[in-house]
N, CA, C and O atoms as a MOPAC input file, in Angstrom:
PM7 MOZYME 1SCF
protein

 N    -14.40900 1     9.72700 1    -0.29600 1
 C    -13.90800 1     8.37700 1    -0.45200 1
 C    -12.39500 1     8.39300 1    -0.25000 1
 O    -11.64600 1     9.05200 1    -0.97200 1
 N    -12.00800 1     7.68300 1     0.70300 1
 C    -10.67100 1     7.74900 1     1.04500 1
 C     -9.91100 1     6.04500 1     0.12900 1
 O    -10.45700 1     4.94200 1     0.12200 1
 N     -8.64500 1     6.40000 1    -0.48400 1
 C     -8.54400 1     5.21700 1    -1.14000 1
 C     -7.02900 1     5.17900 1    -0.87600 1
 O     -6.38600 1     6.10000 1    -0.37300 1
 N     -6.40700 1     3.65800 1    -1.39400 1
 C     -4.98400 1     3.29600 1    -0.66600 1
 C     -4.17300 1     3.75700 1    -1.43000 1
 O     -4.69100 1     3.80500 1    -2.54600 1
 N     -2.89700 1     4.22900 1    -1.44200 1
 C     -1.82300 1     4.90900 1    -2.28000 1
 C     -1.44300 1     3.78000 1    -3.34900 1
 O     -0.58800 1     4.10100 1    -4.17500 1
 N     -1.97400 1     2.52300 1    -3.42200 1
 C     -1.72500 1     1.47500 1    -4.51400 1
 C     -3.03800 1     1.69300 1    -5.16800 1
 O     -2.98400 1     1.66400 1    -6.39800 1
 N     -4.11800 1     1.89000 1    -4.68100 1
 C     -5.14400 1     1.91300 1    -5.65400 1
 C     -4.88300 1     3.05500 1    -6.77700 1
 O     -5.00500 1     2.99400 1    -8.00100 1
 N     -4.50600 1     4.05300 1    -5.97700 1
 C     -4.31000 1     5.66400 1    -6.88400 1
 C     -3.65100 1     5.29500 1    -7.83000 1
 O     -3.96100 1     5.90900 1    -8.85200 1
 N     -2.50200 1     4.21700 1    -8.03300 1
 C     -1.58900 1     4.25100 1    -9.10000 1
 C     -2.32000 1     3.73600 1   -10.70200 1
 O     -1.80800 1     3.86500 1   -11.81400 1
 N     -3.91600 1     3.01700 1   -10.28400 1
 C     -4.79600 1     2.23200 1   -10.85500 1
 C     -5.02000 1     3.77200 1   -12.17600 1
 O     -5.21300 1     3.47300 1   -13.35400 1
 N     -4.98200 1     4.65700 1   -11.93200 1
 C     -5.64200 1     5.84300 1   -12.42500 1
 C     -4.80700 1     5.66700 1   -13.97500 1
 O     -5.37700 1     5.49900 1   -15.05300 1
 N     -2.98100 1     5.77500 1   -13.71000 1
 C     -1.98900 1     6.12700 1   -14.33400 1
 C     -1.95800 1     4.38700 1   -15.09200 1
 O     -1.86700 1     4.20600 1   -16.30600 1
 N     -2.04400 1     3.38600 1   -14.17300 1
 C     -1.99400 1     2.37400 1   -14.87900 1
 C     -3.71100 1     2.24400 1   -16.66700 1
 O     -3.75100 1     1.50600 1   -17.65100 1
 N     -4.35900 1     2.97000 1   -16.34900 1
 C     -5.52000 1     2.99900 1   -16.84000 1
 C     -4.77600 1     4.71600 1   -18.32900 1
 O     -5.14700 1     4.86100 1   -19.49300 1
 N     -4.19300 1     5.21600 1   -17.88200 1
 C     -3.63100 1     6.21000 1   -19.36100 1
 C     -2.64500 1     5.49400 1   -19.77400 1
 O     -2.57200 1     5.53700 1   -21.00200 1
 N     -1.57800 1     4.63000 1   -19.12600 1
 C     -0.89000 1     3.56100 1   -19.87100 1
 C     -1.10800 1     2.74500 1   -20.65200 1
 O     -0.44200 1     2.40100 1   -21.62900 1
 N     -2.72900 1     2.12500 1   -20.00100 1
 C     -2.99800 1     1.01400 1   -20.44300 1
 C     -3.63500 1     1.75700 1   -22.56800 1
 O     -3.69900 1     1.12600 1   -23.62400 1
 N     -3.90900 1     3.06600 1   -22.29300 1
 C     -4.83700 1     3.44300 1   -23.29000 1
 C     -3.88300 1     3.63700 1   -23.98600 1
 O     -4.11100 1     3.09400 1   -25.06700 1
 N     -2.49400 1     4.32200 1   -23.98900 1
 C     -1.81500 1     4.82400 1   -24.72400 1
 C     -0.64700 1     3.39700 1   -25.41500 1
 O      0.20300 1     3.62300 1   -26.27500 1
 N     -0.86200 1     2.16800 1   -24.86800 1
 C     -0.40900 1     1.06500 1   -25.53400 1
 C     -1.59400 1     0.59100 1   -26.81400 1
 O     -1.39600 1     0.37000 1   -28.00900 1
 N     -2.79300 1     0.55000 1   -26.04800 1
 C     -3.92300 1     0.04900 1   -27.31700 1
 C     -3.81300 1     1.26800 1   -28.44200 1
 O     -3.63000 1     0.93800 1   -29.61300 1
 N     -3.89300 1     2.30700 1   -28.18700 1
 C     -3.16400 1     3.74100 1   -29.16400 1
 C     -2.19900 1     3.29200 1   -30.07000 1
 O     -2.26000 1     3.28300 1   -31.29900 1
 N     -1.28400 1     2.91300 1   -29.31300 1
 C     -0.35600 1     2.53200 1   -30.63200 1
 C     -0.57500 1     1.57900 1   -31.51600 1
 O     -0.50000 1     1.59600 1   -32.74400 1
 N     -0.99300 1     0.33200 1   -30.39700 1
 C     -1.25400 1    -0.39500 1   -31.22900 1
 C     -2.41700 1    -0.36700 1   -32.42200 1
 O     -2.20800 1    -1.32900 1   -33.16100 1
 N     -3.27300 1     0.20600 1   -32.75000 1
 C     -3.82700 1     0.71600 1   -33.46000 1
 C     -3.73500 1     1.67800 1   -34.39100 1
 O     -4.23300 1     1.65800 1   -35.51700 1
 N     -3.13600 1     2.45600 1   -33.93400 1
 C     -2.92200 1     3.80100 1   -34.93000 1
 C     -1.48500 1     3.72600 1   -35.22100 1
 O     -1.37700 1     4.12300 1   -36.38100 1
 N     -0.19300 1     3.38700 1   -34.71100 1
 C      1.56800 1     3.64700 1   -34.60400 1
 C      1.27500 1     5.37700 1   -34.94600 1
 O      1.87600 1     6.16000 1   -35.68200 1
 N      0.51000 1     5.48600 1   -34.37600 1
 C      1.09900 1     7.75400 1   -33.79700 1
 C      1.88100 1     6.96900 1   -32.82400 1
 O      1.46600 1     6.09400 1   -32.06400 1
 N      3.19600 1     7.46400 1   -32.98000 1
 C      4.34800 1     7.07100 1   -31.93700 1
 C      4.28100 1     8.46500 1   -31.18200 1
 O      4.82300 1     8.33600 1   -30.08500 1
 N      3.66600 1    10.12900 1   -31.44300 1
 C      3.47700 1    11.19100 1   -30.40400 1
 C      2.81700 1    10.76700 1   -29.59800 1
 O      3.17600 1    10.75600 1   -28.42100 1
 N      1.87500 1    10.38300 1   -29.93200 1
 C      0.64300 1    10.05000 1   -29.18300 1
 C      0.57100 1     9.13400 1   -28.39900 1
 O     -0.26500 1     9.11300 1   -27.49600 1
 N      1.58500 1     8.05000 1   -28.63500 1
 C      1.52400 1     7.31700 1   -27.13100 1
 C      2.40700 1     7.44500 1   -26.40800 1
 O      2.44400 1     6.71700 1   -25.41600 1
 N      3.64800 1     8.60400 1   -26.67700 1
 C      4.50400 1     9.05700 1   -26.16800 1
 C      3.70400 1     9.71200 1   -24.82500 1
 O      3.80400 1     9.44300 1   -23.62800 1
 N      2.83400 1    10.72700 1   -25.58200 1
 C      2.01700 1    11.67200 1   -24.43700 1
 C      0.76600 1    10.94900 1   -23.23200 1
 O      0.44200 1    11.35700 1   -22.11700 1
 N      0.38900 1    10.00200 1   -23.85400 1
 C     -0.36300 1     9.06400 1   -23.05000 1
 C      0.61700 1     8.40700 1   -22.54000 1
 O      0.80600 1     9.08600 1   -21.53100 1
 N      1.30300 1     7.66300 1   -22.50300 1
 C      1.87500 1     7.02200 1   -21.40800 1
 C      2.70200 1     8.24900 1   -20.96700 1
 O      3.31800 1     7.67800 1   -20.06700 1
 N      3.19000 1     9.57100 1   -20.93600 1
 C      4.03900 1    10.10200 1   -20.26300 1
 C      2.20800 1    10.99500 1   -19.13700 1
 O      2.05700 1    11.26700 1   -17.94600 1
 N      1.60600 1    11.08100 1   -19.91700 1
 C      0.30600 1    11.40000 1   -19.14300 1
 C     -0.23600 1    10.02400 1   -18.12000 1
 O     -0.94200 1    10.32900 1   -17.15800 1
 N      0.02700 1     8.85100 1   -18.29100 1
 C     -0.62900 1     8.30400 1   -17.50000 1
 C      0.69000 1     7.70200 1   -16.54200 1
 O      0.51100 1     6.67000 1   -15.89400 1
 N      2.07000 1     8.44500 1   -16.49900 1
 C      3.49400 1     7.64600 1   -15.65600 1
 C      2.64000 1     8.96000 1   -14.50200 1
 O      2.04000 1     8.69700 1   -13.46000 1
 N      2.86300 1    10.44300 1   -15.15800 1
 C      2.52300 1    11.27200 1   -14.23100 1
 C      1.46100 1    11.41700 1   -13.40400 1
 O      1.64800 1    11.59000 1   -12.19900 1
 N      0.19800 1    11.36600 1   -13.94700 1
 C     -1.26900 1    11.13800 1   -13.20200 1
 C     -1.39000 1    10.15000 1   -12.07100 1
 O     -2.01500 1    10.31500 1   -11.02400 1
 N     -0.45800 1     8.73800 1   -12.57200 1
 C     -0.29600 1     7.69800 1   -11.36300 1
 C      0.77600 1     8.25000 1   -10.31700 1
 O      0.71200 1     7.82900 1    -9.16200 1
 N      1.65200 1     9.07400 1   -10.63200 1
 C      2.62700 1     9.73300 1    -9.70000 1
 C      2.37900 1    10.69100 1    -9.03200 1
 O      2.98200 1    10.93300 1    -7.98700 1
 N      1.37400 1    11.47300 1    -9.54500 1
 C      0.58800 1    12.49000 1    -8.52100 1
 C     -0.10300 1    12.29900 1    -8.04100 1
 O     -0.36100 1    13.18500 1    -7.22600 1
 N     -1.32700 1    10.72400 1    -8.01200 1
 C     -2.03100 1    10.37300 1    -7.05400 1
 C     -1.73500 1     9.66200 1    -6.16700 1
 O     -2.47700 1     9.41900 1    -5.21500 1
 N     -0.30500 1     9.09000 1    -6.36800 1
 C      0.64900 1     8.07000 1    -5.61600 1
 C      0.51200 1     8.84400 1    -4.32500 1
 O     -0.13400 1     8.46500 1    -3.34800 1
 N      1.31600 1    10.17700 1    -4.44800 1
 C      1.85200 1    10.75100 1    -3.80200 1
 C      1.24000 1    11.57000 1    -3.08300 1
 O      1.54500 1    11.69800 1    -1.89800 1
 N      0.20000 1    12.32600 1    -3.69000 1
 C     -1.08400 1    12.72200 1    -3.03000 1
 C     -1.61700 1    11.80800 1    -1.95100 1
 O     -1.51200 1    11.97400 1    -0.73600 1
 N     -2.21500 1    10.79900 1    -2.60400 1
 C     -2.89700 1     9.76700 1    -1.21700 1
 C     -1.71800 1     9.46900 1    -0.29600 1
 O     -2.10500 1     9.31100 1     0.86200 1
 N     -0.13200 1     9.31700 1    -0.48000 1
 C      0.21300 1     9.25100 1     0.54500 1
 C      0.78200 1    10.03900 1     1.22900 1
 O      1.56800 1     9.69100 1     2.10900 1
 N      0.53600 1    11.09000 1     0.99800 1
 C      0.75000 1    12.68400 1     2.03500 1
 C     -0.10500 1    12.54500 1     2.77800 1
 O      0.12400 1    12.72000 1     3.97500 1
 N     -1.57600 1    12.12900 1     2.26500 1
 C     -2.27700 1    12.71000 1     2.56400 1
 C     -3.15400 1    12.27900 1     4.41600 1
 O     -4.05400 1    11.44000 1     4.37000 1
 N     -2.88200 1    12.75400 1     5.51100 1
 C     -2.88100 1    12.57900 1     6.36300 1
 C     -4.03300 1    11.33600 1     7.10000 1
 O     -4.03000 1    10.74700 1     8.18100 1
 N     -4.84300 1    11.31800 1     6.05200 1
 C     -6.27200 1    10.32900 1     6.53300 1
 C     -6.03000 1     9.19200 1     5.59100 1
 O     -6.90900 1     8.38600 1     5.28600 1
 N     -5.12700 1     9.17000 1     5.26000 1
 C     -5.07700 1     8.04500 1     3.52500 1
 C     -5.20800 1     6.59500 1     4.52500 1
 O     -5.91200 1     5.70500 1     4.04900 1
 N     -4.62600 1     6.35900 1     5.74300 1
 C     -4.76200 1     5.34700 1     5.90400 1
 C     -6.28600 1     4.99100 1     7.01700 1
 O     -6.44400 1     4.09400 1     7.84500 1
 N     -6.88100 1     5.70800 1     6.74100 1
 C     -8.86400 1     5.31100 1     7.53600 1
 C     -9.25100 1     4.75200 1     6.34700 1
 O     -8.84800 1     4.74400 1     5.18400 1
 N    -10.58800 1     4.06200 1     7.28900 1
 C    -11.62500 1     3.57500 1     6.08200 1
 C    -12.51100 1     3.78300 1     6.59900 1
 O    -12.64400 1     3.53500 1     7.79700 1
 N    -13.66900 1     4.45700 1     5.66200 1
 C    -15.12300 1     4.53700 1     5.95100 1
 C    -15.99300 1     3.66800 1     6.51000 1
 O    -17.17700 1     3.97900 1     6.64200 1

């Protein structure tokens, strides 16, 4: 499955999104430190991945 370098960011927006309801629930202020610093990076390595990546722009 080949997908667009904006969709990939969907990944990181989705550990952001968890590590805000985290706080808001629990205030572990580590813990949503590491989720959102886990979901800035995960969206930044698939960013960047899909757009290296030489076929990123085909579609099935």
């Amino acid at each position: 499955m080949i997908m667009r370098p904006r969709r990939a960011m969907l990944i990181g927006f989705v550990f952001a999104g968890l590590g805000v309801a985290y706080g808001l629930l629990s205030h572990d202020w580590i813990g949503v430190t590491l989720l959102l610093a886990l979901g800035v990076a995960t969206g930044l390595m698939a960013y960047v991945l899909m757009a290296a990546s030489p076929r990123g722009d085909e579609t099935e």
